[in-house]
Backbone as CSV, one residue per row, in Angstrom:
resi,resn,N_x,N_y,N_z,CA_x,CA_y,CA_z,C_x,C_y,C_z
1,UNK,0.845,-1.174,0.000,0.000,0.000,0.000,0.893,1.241,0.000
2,UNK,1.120,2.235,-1.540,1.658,3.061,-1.249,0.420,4.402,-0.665
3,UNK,0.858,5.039,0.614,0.318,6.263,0.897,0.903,7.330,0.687
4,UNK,0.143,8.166,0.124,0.989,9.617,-0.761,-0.087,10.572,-0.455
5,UNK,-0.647,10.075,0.697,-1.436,11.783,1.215,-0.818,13.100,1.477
6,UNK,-1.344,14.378,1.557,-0.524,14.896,1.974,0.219,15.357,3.465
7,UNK,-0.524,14.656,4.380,0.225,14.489,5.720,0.927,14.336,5.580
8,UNK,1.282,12.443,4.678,2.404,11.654,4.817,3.926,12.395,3.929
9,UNK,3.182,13.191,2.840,4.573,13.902,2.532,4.381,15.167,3.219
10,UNK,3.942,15.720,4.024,4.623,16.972,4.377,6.028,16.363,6.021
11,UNK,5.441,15.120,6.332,5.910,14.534,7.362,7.496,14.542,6.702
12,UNK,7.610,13.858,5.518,8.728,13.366,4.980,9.479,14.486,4.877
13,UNK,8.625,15.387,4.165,9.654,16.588,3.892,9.953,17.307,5.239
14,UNK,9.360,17.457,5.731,9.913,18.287,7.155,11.626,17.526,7.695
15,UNK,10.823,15.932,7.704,12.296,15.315,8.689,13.246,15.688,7.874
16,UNK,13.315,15.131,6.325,14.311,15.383,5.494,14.832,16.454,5.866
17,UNK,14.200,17.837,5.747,14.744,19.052,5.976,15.058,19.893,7.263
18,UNK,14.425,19.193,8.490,15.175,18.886,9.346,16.454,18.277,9.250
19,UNK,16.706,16.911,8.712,17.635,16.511,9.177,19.053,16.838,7.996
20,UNK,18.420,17.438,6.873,19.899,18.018,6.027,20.108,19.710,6.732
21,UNK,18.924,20.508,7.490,19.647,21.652,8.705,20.585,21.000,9.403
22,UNK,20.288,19.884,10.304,21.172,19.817,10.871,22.565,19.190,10.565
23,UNK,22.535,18.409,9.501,23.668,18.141,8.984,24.872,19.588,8.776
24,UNK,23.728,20.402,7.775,24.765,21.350,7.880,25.210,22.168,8.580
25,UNK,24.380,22.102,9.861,24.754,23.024,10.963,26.002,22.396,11.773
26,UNK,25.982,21.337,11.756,27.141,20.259,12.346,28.481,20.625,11.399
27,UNK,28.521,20.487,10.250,29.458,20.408,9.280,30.186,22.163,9.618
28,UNK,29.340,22.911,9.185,29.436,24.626,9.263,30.250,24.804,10.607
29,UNK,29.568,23.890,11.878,30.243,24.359,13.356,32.017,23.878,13.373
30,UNK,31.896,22.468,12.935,32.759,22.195,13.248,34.130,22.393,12.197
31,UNK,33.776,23.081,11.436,34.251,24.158,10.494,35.028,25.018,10.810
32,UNK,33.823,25.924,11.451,34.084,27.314,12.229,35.401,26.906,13.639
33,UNK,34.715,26.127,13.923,35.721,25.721,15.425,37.308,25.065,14.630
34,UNK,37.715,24.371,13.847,38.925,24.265,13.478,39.683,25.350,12.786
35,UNK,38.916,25.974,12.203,39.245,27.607,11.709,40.244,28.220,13.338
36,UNK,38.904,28.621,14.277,39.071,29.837,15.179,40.641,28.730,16.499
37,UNK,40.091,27.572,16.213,41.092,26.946,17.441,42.311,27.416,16.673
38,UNK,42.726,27.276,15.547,44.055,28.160,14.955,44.638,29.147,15.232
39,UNK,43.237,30.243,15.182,43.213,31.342,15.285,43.709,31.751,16.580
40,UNK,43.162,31.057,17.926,43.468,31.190,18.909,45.240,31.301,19.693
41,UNK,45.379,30.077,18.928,46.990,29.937,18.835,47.769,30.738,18.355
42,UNK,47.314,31.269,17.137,48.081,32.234,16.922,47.869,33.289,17.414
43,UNK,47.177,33.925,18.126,46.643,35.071,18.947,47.390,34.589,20.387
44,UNK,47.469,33.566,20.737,48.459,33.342,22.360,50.035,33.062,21.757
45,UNK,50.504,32.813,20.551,51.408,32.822,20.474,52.124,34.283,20.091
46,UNK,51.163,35.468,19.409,51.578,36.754,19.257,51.965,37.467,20.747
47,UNK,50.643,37.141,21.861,50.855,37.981,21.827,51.734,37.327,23.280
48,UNK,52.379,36.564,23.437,53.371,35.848,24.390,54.899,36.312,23.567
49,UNK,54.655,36.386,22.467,56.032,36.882,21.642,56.288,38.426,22.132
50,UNK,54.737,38.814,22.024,55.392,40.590,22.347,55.601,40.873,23.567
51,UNK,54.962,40.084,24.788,55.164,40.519,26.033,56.849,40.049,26.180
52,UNK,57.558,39.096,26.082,58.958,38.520,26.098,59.582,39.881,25.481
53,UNK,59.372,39.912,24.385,59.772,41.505,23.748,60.103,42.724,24.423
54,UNK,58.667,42.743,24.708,58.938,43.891,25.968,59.418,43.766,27.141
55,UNK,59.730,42.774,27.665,60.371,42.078,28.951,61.711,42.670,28.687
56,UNK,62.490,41.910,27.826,62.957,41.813,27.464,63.867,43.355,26.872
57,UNK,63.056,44.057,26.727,63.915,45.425,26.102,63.524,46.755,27.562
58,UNK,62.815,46.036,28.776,62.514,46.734,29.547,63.709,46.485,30.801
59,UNK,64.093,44.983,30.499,64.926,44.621,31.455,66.532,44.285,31.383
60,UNK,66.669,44.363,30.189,68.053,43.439,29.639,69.108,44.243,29.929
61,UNK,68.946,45.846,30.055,70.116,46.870,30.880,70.117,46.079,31.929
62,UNK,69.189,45.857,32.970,69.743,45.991,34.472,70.084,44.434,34.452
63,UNK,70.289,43.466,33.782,71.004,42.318,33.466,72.344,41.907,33.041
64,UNK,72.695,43.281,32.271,74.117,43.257,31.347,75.293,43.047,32.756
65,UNK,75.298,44.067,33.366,76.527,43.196,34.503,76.223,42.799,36.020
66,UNK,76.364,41.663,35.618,76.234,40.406,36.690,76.770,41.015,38.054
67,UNK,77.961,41.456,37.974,78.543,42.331,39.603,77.476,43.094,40.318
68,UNK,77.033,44.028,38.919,75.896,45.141,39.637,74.680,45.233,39.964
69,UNK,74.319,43.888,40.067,72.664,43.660,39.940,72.373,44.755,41.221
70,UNK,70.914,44.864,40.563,69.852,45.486,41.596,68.413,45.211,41.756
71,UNK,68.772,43.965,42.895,66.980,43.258,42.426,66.144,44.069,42.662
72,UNK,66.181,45.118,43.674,65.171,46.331,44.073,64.514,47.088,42.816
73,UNK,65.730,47.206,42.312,65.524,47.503,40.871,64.496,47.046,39.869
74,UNK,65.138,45.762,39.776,64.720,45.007,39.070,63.375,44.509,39.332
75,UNK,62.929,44.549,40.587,61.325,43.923,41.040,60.767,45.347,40.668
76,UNK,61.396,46.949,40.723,60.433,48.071,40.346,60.226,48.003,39.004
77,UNK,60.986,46.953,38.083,60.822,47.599,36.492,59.720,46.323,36.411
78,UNK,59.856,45.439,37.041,58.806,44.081,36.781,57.526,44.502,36.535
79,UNK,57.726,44.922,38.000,56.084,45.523,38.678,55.311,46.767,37.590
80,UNK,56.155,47.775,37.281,56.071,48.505,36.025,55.210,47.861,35.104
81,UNK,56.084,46.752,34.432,56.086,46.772,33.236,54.634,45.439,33.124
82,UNK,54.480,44.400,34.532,53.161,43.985,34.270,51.709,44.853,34.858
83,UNK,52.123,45.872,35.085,50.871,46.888,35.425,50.609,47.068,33.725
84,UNK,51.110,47.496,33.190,51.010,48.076,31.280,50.630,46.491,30.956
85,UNK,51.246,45.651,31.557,50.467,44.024,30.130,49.673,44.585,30.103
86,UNK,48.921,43.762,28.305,47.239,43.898,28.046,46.464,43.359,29.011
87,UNK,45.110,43.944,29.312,44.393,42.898,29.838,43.531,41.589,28.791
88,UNK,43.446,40.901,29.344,42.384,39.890,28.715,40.693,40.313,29.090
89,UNK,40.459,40.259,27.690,38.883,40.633,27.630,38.169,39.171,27.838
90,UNK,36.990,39.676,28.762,36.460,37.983,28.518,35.670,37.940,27.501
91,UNK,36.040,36.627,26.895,35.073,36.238,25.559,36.445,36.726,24.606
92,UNK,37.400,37.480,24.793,38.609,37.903,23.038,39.291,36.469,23.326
């Protein structure tokens, strides 16, 4: 017995098109998410490069001679220089 009312196809067509939305909503996400997890990395690897950078060109005088250290010093340029880090936005 074929039935070809139109209940029975609006039934069909709905699931169908239900279920190719969600196909592509699955496909599209997990898309998007191997894209941005990249993205992410390279956004913690920038910006870990620039803070070393700036470490680095904030501190490397009071490093050059070993005789003269001045940790007093050296804990005021720290303290300095992670007051200025970026902050982290929640959700960037």
């Amino acid at each position: 017995m074929n039935d070809t009312s139109p209940k029975t196809i609006h039934r069909k067509l709905v699931t169908r098109i239900a279920l190719m939305g969600l196909l592509i909503a699955l496909i599209s996400g997990y898309t998007v998410w191997q894209f941005e997890k990249k993205e992410v990395g390279q956004s913690i690897l920038i910006k870990t490069e620039n803070g070393f950078k700036r470490l680095n060109d904030e501190v490397r005088h009071l490093l050059n001679n070993p005789g003269t250290l001045d940790p007093a010093g050296i804990e005021k340029k720290l303290i300095t220089l992670l007051s200025r880090r970026d902050q982290i936005r929640i959700g960037h």
